[in-house]
Phi, psi and omega in degrees: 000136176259183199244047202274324204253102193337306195290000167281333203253106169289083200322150187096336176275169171260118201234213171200126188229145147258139174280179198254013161274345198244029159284321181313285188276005174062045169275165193231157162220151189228143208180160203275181176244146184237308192232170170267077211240046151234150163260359136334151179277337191196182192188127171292359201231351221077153185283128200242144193242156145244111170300134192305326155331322172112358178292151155226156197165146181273165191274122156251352154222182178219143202237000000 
């Protein structure tokens, strides 16, 4: 599932996110979701999270 859409993501879940040093080369990270932090119903680029680790990063899957 990707993570364009607010109402999939939760605190508490597991995701893959990109950070915004690694949108060039698309590395993904994983990692629990702690907090939300867009308020939009949806974002074309992803749902940008904060992992309880302290990464911030948009979602791109959820797994």
């Amino acid at each position: 599932m990707d993570g364009t859409v607010r109402a999939a993501i939760r605190p508490g879940i597991r995701v893959s996110v990109v950070m915004k040093k690694d949108q060039r080369t698309g590395a993904l990270t994983e990692g629990t979701v702690k907090d939300i932090l867009t308020n939009s119903p949806k974002h074309p680029h992803g749902i940008k999270v904060r992992l309880e680790s302290g990464i911030v990063g948009r979602v791109k899957h959820i797994l």
